[in-house]
SEKOLLUM-385227 format. One record per residue: residue in three letters; x, y, z of N, C-alpha, C in turn. Coordinates in steps of 0.1 Angstrom, whole numbers, plus 5000, padded with zeros to 4 digits. Example, Ala and Ser with C-alpha at 12.3 -4.5 7.8 and 13.67 -1.06 7.14 Angstrom:
BEGIN
ALA513249435078512349555078513249675078/SER512849785071513749895071512950005079/
***
This chain:
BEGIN
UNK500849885000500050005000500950135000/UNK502050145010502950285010503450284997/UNK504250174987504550144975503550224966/UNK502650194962501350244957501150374954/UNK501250404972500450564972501950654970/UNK503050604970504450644966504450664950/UNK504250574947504650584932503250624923/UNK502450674930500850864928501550954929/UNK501750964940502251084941503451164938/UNK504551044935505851114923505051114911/UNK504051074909503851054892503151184893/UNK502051234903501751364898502451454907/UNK503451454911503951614916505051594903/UNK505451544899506551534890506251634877/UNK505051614877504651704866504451874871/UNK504351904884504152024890505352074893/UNK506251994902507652044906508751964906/UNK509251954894510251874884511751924896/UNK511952014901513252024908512552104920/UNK511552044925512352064940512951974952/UNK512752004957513951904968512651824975/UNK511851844975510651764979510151644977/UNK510651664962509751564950511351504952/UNK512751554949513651454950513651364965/UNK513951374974513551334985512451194985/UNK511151274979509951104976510651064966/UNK511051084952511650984944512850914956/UNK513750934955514650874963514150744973/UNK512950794984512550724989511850604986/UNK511350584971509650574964511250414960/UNK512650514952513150404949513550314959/UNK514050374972514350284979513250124986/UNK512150214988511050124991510450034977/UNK510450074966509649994960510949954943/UNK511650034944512349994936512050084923/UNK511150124919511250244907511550334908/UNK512350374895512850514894512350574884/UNK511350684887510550774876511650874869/UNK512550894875513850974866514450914853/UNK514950784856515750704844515450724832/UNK516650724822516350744811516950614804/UNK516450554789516850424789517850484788/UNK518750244792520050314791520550184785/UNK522150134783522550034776523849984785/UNK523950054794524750044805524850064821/UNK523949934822523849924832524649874843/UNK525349884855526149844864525849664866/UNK526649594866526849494869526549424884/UNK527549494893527049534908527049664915/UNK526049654924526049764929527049884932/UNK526949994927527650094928528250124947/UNK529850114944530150134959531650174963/UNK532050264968533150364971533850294984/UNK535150264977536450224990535550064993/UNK534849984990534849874996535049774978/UNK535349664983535849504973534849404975/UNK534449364966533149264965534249104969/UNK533749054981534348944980533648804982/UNK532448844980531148724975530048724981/UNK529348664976527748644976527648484980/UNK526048464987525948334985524248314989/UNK523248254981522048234985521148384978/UNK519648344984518948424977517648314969/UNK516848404968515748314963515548274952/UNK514948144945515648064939514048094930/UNK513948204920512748204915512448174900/UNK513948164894513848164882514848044874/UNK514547954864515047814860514747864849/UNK515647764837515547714820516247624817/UNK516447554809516647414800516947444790/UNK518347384785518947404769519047274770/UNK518447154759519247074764519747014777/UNK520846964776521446924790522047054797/UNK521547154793522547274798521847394810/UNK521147374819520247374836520947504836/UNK520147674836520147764842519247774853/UNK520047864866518647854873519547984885/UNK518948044892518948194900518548124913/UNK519848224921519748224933519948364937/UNK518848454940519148564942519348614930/UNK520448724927520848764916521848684911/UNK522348584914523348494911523048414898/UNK523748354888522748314881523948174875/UNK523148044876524347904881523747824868/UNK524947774862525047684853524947574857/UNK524547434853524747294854524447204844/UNK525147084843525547044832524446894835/UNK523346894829522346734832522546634824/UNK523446594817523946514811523346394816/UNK524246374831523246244837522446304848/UNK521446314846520046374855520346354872/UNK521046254870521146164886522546284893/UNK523146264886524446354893524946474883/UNK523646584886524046724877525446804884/UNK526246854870527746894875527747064875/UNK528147144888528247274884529047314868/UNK528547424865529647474853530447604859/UNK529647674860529947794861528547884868/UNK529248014871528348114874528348254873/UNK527448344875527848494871527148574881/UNK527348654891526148734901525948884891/UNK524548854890524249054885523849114896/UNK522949214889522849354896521649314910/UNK520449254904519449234911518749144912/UNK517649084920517348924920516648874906/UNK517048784903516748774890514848694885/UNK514348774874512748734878512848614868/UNK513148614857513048534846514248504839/UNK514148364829515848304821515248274812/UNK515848294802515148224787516748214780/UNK516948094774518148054764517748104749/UNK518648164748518548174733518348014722/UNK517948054708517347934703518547864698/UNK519847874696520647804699521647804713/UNK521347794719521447794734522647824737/UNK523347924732524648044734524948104740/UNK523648194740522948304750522048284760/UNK521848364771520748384781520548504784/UNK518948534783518548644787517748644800/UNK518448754803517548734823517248844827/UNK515348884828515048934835515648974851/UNK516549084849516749104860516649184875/UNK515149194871514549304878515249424877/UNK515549544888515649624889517249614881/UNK517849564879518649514872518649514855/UNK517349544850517049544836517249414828/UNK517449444821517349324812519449274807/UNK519849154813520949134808521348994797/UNK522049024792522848874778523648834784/UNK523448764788524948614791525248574779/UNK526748554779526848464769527248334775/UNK526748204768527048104778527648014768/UNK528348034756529247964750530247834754/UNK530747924760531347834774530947814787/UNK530247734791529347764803530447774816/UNK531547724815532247704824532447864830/UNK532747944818533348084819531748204814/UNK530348184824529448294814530148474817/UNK529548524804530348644810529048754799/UNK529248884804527748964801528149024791/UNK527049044781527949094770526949194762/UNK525849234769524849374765523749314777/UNK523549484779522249534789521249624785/UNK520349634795519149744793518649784803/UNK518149864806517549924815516350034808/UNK515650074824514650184824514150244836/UNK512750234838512750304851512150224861/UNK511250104854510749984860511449864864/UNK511249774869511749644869511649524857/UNK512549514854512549374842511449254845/UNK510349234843510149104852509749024841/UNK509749024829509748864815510748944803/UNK510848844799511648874786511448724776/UNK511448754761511448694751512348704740/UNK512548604732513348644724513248564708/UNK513248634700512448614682513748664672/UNK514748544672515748604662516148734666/UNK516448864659517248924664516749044678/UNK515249034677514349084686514149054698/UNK514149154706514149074724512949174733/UNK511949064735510649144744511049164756/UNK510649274763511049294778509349324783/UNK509349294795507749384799508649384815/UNK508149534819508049564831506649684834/UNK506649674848505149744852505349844848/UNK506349944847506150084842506050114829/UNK506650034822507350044812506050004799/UNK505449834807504549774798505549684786/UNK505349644777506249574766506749674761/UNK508349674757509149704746509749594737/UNK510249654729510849574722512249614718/UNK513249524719514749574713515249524700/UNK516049594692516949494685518149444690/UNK518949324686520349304693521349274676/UNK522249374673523149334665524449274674/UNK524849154672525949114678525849194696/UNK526449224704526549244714525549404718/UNK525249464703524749594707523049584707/UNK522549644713521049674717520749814715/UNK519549794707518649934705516949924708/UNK516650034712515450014716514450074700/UNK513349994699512749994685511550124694/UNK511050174684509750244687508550164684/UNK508150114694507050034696506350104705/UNK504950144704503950194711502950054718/UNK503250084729502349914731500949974735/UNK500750124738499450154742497950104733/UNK498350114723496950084711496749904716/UNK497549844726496749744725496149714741/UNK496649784746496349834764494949884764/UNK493849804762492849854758491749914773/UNK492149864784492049884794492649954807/UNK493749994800494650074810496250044807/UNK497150074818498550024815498349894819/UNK499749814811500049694811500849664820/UNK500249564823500649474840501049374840/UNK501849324832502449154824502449064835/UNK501648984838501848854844503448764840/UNK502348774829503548614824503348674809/UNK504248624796503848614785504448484778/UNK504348454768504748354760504648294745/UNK505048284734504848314720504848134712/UNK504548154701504448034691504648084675/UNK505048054668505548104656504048244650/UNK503148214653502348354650501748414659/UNK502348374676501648474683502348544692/UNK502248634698502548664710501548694718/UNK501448634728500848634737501048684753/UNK500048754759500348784772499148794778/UNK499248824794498148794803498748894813/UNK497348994816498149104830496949094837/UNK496749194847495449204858494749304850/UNK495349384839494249524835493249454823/UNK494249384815493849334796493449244796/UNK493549164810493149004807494148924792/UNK493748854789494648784780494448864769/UNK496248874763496448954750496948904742/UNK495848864726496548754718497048854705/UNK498248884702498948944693499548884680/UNK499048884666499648894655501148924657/UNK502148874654503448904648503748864635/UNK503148864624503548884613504848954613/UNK504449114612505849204613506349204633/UNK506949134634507349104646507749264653/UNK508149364646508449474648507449564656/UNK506449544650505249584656503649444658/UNK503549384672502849244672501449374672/UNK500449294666499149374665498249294677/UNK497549344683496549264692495349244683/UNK495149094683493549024673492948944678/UNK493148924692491748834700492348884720/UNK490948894725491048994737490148904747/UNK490548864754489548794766490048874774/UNK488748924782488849034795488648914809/UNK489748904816489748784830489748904844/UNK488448974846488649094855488749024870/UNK489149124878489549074894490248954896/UNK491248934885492148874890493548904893/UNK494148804903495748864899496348774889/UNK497548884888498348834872498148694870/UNK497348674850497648504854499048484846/UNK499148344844500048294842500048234827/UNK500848194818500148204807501048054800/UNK501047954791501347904782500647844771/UNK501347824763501247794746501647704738/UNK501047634732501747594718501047634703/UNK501347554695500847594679499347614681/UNK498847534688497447534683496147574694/UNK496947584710496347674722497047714729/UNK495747804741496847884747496247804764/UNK496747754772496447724786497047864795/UNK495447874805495648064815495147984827/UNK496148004837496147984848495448114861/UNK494348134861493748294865493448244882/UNK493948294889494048304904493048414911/UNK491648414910491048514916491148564935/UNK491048614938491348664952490448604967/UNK490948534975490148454978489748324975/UNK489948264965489448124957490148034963/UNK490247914968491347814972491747754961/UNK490547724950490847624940491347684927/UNK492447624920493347754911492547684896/UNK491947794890490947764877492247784870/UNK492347674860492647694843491547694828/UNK491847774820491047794810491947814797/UNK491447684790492147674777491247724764/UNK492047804756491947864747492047774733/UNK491547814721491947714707492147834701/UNK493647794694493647924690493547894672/UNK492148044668491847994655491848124645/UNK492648104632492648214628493648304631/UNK493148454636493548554642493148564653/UNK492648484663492248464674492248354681/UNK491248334691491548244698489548224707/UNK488948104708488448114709488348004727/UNK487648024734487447924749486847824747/UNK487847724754487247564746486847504757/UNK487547514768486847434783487847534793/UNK487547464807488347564816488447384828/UNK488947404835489147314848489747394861/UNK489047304867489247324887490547224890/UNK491747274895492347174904492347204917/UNK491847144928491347124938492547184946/UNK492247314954493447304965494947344964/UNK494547474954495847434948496147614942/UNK497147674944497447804937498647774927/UNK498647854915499547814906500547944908/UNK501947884900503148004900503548014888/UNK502647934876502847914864502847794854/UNK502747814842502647724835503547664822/UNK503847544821504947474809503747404803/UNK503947434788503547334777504647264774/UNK504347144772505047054763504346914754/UNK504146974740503246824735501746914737/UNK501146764738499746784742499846774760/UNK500646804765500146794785500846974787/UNK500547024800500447134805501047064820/UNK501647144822502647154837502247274843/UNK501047304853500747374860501647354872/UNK502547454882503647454890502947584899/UNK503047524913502547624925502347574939/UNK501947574949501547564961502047434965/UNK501447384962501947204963502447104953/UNK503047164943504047094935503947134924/UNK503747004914504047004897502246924896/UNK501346954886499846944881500246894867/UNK499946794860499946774844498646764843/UNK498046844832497046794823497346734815/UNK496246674813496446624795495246684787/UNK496146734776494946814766495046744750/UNK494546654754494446564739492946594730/UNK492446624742491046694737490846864744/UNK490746944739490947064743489647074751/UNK488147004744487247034758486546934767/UNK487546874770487846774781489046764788/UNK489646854793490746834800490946744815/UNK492046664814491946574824493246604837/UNK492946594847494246614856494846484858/UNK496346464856496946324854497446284866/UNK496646244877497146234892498546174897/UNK499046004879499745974886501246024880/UNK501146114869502046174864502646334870/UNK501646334880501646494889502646424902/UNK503146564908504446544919504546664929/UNK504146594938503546664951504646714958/UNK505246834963505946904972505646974985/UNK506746974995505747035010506547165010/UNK506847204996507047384994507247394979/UNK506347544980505847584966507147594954/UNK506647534945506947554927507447664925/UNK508647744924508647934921508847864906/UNK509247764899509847764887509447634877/UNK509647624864510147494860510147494845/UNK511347424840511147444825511547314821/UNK511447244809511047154804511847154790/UNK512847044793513647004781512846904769/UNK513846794763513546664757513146604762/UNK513946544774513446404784513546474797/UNK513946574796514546644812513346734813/UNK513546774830513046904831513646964847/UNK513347094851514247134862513347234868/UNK513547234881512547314890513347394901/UNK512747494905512847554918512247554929/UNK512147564939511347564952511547674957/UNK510547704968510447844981511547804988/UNK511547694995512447675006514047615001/UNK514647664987515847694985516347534978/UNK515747464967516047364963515747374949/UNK516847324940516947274929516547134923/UNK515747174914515447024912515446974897/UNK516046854897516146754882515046654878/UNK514346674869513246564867513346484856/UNK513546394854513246284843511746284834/UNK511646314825510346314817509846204807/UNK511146084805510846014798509645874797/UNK509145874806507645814811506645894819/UNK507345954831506346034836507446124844/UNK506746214853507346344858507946254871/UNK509446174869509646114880511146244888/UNK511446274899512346294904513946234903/UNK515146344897516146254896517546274905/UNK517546434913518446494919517646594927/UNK518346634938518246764944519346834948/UNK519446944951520347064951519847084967/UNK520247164976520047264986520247384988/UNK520247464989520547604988520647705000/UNK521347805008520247895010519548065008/UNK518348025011517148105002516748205006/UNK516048235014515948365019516548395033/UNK517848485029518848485041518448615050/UNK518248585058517648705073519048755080/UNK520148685082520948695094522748625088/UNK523448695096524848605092525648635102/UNK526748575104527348615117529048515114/UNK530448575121531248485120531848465134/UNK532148355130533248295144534548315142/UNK535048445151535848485149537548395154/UNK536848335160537848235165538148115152/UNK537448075146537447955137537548015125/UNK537048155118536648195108535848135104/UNK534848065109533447975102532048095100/UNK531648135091530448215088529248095087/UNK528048165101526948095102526148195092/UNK524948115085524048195077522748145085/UNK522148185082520548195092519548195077/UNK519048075072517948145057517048085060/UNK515548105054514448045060514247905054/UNK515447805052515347705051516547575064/UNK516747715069517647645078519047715084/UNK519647665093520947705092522247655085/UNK522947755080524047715067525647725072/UNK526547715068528047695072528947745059/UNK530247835063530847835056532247855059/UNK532947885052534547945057534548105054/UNK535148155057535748355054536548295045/UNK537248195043538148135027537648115016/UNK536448085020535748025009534448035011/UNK533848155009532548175011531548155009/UNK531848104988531048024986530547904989/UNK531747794994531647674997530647665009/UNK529247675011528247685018527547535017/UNK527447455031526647325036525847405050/UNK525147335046523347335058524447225065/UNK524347275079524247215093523147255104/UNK522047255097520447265111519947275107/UNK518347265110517547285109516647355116/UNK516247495114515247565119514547685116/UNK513047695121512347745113512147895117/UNK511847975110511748135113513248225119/UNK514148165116515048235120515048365120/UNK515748455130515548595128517448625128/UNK517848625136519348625144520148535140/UNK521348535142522048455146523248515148/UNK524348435166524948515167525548435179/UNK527348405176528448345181529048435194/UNK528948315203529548345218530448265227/UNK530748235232531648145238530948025243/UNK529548045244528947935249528047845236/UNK528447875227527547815213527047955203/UNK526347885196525547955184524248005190/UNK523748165191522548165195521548205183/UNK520748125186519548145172517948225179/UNK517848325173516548375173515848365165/UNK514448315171513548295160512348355165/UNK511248315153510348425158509348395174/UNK509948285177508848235190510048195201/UNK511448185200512348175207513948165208/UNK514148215218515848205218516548075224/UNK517048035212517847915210519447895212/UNK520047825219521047825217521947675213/UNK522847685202522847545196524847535201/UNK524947375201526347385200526747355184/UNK528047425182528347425167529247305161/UNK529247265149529847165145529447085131/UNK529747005124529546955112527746965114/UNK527146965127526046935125525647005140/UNK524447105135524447195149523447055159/UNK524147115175522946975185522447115194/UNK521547125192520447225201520547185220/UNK520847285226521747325239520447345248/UNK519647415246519047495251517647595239/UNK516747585248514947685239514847735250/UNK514747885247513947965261512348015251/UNK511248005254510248095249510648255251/UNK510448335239510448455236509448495225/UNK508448485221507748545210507448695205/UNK507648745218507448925215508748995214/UNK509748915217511049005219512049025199/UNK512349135198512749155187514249195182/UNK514949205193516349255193517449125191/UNK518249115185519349035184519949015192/UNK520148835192520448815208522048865211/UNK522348915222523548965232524548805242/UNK525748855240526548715249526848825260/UNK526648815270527248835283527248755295/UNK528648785298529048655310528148525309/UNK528348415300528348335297526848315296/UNK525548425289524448355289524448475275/UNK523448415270522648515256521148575262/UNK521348715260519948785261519348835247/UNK517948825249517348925238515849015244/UNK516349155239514949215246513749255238/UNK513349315241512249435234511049495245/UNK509849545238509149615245508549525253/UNK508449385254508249325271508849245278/UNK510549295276511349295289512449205280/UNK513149105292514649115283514448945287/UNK514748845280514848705282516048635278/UNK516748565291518048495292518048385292/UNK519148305283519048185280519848095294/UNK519948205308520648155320519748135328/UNK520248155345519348155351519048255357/UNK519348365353519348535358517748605351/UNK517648655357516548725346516348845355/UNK517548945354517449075362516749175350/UNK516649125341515949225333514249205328/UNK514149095333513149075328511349135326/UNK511649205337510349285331510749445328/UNK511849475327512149595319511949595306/UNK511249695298511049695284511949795283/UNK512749755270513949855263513549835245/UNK513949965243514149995224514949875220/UNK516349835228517349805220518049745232/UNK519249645233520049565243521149605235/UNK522549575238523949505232524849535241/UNK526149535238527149465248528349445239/UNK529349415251530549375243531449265250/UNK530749195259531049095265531049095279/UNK531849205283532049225296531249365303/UNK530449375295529349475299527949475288/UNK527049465295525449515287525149625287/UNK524349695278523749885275522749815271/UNK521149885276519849875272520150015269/UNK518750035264518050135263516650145268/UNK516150185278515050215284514150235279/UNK512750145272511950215264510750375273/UNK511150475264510050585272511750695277/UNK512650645279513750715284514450745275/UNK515250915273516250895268517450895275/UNK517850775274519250735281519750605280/UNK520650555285521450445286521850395297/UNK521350285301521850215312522850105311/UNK523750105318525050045320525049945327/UNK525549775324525249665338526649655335/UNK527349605347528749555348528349385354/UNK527449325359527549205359525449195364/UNK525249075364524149045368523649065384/UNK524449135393524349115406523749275405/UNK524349375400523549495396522149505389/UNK520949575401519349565395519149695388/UNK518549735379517949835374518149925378/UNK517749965391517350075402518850135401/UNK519650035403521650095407522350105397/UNK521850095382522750055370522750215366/UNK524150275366524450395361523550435346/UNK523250545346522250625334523950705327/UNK523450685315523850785305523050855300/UNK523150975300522151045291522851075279/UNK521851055268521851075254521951205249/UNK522451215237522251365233521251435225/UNK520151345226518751405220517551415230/UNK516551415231515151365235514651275229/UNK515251175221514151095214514850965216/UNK513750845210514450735212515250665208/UNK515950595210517450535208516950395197/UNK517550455182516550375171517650225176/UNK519450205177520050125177520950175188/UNK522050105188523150105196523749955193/UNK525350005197526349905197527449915202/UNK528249855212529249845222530149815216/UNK531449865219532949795210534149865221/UNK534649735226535549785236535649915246/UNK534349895252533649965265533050135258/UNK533450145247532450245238531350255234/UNK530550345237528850315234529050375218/UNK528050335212527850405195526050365194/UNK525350545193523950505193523650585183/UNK522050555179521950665168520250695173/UNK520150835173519050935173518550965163/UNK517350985165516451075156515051025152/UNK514651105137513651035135513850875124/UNK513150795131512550715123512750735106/UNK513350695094513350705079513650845076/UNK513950925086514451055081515551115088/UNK515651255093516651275093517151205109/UNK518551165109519251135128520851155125/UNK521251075141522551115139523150985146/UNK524450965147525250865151525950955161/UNK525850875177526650985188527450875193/UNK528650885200529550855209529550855221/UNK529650745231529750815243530850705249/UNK531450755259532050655270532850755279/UNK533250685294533450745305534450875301/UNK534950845294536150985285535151085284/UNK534951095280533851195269532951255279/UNK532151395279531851455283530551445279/UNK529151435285527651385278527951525269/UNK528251625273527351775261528551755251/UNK529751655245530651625237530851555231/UNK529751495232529651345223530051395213/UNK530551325200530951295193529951285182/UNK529451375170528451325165529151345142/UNK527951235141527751245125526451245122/UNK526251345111524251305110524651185097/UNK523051125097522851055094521251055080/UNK521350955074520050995064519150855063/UNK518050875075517650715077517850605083/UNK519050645085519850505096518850465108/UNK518450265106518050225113518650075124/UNK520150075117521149945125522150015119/UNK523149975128524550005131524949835137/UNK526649845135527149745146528849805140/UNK529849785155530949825153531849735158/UNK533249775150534149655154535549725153/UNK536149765169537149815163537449925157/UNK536550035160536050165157535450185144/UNK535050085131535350065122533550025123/UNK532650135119531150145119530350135110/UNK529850015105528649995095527050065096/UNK526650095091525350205097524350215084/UNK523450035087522150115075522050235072/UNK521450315060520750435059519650435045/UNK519150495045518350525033518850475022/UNK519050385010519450384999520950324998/UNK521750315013522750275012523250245024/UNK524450195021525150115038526250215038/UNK526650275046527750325053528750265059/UNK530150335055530950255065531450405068/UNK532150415082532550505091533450495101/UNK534550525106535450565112535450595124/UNK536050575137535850635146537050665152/UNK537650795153539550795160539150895165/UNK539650905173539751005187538451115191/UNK538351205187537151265187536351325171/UNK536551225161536051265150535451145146/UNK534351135136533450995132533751055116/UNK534451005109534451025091533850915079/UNK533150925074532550875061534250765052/UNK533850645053535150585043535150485036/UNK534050485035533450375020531450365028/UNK531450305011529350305010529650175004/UNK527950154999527550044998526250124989/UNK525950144977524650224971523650064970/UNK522050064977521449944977520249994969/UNK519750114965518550134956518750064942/UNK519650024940520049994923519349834926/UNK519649764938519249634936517449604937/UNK517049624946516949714957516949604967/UNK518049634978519049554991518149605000/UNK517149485006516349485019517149375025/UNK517849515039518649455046518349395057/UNK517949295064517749215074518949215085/UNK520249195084520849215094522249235087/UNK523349295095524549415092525849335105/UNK526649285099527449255108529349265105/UNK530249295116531049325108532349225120/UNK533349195106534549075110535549145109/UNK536449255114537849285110537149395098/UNK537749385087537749445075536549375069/UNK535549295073534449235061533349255066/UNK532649305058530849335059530249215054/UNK529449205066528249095061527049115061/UNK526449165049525149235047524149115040/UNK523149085051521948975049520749055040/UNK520849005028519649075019518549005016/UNK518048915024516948835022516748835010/UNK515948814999516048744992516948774982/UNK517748834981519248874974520448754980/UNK519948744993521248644996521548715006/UNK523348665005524148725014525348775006/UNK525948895009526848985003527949035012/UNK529348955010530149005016531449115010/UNK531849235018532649295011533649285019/UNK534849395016535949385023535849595020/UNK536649625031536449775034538049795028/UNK538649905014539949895017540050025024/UNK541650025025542150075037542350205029/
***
């Protein structure tokens, strides 16, 4: 809804006050939250990764696994913006090739028709070309952009369709590595508003698409240059459906709002159109999309893989024993010769054999939507926290990532001398670490929201109804605070309703006796973070303007030490050496003697980087972008 009424109101003050600082400010913000930018002008050069000052990309790992394609034996498929080759030769034991990370999570993959090339919708990322000649080595070799998000792309000899929400369908040409945008008006066929591309999909005379405004759009391409719209079915109050095709129909997977049971409705396509030949109910079931292949349909969603068989267009049959049931949803699946390959929600790859029926032949693991990261500074082992579990890696080898746990809703995660502590959304966990985590300890916590704290040998986590220890102390426990942290040998709350800071030097100190700091605002204390007996907090308002202050027994309260800030809502320090969400970007910052200085960024509107948790090792940022993955850099010096 804020997305929405954001991108109204740039659209009409933009036309009233083109430069003032008002309207830049909601753009700015409109991109950070929702990802469009009403300014952009196309472009042909778009960044690879995210734009970023004084820091070194030193890898990625995970991210949500929404997008798959099939050349042959040759398996693309997206993890986040990452985008992974594999070789299915033998279906049973698929072999990595290679990989390439872009700009943003990637929505869609289609192989060129000699399977060379890959084009990937790359959301806010535009539209990018792989070349995958060598799959071992893919490397990018023309882009696109605009002011929307990429979310389908097609491709017709030397022509390449893009659709995004703002944008609606374009069309490009591609000479060898160069791209030009054609003048194609897609409004004459938007007959009911702008175009809202679900899904689309083509057959040697059509192109076809399906949004929430047009309902299904069946398009002439004769002159591919310009596709003409010649048959219109209006599918109102639904969301986007899902669309496939062959020569002779079109199967629409239409999801109305509320319905449990996901209706399909097949089309005969005749002429210059296309006329409704039957429709079916599959029982219990939401779709994420649809594969033709032959005469059967591969409806993919909620609870697995659906085949019809459409041998007769108006009698469609659901093929129960050729269908493949999963206990997490379908994001993907495309459909070779004998092969075919899938995605899942909960971060798995998958290989299927098609040569009798839809049997299962490999799985992958992954992780998928990453919330949390953290390292052991002692071992250099980096724990990943993603909503498929907990994951393992080295700071050597960051990619080389294995699942060691299992657990669900993770929020936290965060290394102490006594184990791994895990927060989740109903409790604080603490696990011991090793090829395979063994669970130590469950305290109930369901209201508490702060990342758990190690002090004197127990983990705390607080929020607004009080503070819960995974020991046998609980001197905080009916204190409500904004925020907790620590640095081992000391805890700092923050008092919710107070501005100030309270100081514990061990558990035998109550509330009532724990020394106050006062802050250098009136307002409340959005974060805080301890680093060798130094406090670092940040003031202000909430998404707008604040500041980053200093305090410790040196320092004088009316001397803090300050830097403003634009939106900062997490910080964490190490070593004076200060990471600090903000608006549009991550900050890194300095802290020596009485000055705090700006010394490398992190720009996240380009992806757009929804940061979950900010953690820092020495010189390396570990920034958790839920469904982007995990992104580590290194700060230079």
């Amino acid at each position: 809804m804020i997305g929405t009424i954001c991108l109204a109101l740039v659209a009409l003050t933009s036309m009233m006050f083109k430069r003032s600082a008002e309207l830049k400010r909601l753009v700015t913000f409109t991109k950070w939250y929702t990802g469009y930018d009403f300014t952009a002008e196309p472009s042909f050069d778009v960044p690879r990764m995210p734009p970023s000052k004084n820091l070194e990309f030193a890898g990625h790992i995970g991210g949500t696994l929404l997008a798959s394609a099939l050349h042959r034996n040759l398996a693309a498929f997206s993890t986040g913006p990452e985008l992974h080759l594999y070789d299915l030769a033998d279906s049973t034991v698929p072999k990595e090739l290679g990989k390439i990370l872009l700009l943003s999570k990637i929505k869609e993959i289609r192989f060129s028709q000699d399977g060379k090339s890959i084009y990937v919708a790359d959301g806010r990322g535009g539209l990018r070309i792989i070349d995958v000649a060598d799959p071992k080595y893919p490397k990018e070799v023309a882009t696109y952009g605009h002011r929307g998000a990429v979310e389908h792309v097609l491709q017709r000899g030397k022509l390449i369709y893009v659709a995004s929400k703002l944008d609606g369908l374009q069309i490009l040409e591609q000479e060898g590595n160069k791209l030009s945008l054609l003048k194609f008006d897609d409004s004459s066929n938007q007959l009911n508003g702008p175009c809202e591309i679900g899904n689309f999909c083509c057959n040697p005379d059509f192109l076809i698409t399906s949004d929430t405004c047009n309902g299904l759009r069946i398009m002439l391409w004769k002159d591919p240059e310009f596709p003409v719209i010649s048959g219109k079915h209006t599918m109102p109050h639904v969301e986007p459906d899902f669309v496939g095709c062959s020569d002779k129909f079109v199967i629409v997977a239409s999801s109305a709002a509320g319905v449990k049971d996901q209706e399909v409705r097949i089309f005969e396509l005749t002429g210059c159109g296309a006329r409704e030949a039957s429709k079916i109910q599959i029982p219990n079931f939401k779709a994420n999309g649809v594969a033709v292949k032959d005469k059967k349909a591969f409806v993919y969603g909620a609870d697995g893989i659906v085949v019809l068989e459409l041998s007769n267009l108006g009698a469609p049959k659901i093929v129960e024993q050729h269908s493949w049931k999963s206990d997490s949803p379908v994001l993907s699946f495309s459909i070779g010769e004998d092969k075919a390959c899938a995605t899942t929600q909960d971060g798995r790859f998958l290989v299927f054999n098609l040569k009798e029926k839809l049997s299962l032949s490999s799985t992958f693991q992954f992780p998928n939507i990453i919330l949390t990261a953290c390292v052991d500074k002692r071992s250099g082992q980096v724990f990943i926290g993603a909503q498929s579990g907990v994951f393992a890696s080295t700071l050597s080898n960051v990619s080389d990532v294995k699942k060691i746990g299992e657990s669900k809703s993770i929020r936290y995660l965060r290394v102490g001398e006594n184990g791994l502590a895990v927060k989740t959304d109903d409790s604080l966990e603490v696990w011991k670490p090793g090829s395979k985590l063994e669970k130590i300890k469950s305290v109930p916590c369901p209201s508490l929201t702060t990342a758990p704290i190690a002090f004197q040998g127990e983990f705390l986590c607080g929020g607004e109804d009080g503070v819960v220890s995974t020991g046998s102390h609980n001197l905080l426990k009916d204190e409500s605070v904004d925020t907790i942290t620590g640095d081992g040998s000391k805890l700092v709350t923050a008092p919710s309703g107070f501005f100030s800071l309270q100081i514990f030097s061990d558990f035998k100190t109550s509330p009532q006796e724990a020394p106050l700091v006062h802050t250098a605002m009136r307002q409340s204390v959005l974060d805080a973070a301890m680093d060798h007996g130094v406090i670092y907090y940040i003031q202000g308002k909430f998404l707008g303007d604040n500041s980053l202050f200093v305090s410790s027994p040196a320092i004088k309260e009316d001397e803090q030490p300050k830097i403003n800030l634009k939106g900062a809502r997490r910080l964490c320090v190490n070593n004076g050496l200060i990471a600090v969400e903000e608006i549009g970007f991550v900050g890194l910052l300095e802290y020596k003697g009485k000055d705090i200085k700006r010394i490398a960024e992190l720009q996240t509107t380009a992806v757009p980087l929804s940061i979950c948790d900010l953690q820092l090792c020495g010189n390396l940022v570990l920034i958790s972008g839920e469904d982007n993955g995990l992104y580590v850099y290194l700060v230079r010096n």
